[in-house]
C-alpha positions in Angstrom: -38.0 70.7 -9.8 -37.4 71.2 -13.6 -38.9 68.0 -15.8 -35.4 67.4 -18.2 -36.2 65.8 -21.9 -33.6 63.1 -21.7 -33.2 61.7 -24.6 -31.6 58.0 -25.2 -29.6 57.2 -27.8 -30.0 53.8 -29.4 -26.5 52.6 -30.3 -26.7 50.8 -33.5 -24.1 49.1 -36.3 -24.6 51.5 -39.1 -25.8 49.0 -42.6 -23.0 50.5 -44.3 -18.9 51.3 -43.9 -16.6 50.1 -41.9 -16.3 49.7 -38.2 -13.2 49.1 -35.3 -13.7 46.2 -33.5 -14.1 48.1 -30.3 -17.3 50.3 -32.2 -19.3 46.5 -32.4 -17.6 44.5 -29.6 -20.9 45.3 -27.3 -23.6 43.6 -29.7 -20.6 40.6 -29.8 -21.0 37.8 -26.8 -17.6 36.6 -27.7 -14.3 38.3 -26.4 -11.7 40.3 -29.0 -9.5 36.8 -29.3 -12.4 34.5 -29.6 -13.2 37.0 -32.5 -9.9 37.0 -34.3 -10.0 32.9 -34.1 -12.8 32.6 -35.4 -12.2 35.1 -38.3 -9.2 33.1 -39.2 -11.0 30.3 -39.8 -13.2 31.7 -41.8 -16.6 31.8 -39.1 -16.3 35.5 -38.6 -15.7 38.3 -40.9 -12.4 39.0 -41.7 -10.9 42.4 -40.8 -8.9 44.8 -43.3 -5.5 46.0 -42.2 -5.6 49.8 -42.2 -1.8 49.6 -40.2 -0.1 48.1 -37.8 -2.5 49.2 -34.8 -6.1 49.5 -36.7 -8.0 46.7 -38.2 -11.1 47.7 -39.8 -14.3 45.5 -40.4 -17.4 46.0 -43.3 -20.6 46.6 -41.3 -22.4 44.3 -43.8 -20.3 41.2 -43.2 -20.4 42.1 -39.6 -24.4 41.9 -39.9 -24.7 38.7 -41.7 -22.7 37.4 -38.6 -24.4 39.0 -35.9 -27.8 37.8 -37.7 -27.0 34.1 -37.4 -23.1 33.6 -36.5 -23.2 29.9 -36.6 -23.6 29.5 -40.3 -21.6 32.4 -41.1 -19.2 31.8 -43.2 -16.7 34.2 -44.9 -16.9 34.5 -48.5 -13.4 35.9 -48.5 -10.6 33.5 -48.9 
């Protein structure tokens, strides 16, 4: 038996850009509707139409809300 160097990839939110809601939905406890309501009011960070089917999100608002999302608040308005 052959020993395999198996290596793990550590999925991480990149610091900067922009991300799809399905690249970050599995650091997120909250489902993709709870999401958009709570962007809407202003408790989650607000996405950027990029068309009619893809809504992008900046990694650095997303990380202030995943670092404490119940004071998050958006500073967009």
């Amino acid at each position: 038996m052959s020993n395999r160097n198996v290596i793990q990839e550590v999925e991480t939110l990149p610091i900067i850009g922009m991300s799809r809601f399905s690249q970050f939905k599995k650091f997120l406890p909250l489902s993709r509707e709870k999401f958009r309501q709570l962007s809407k009011a202003g408790k989650a960070p607000k996405g950027i139409r990029m068309g009619s089917r893809l809504t992008m999100y900046r990694n650095e608002e997303l990380h202030r809300f995943l670092s404490n999302p119940l004071i998050y608040v958006s500073e967009e308005k």
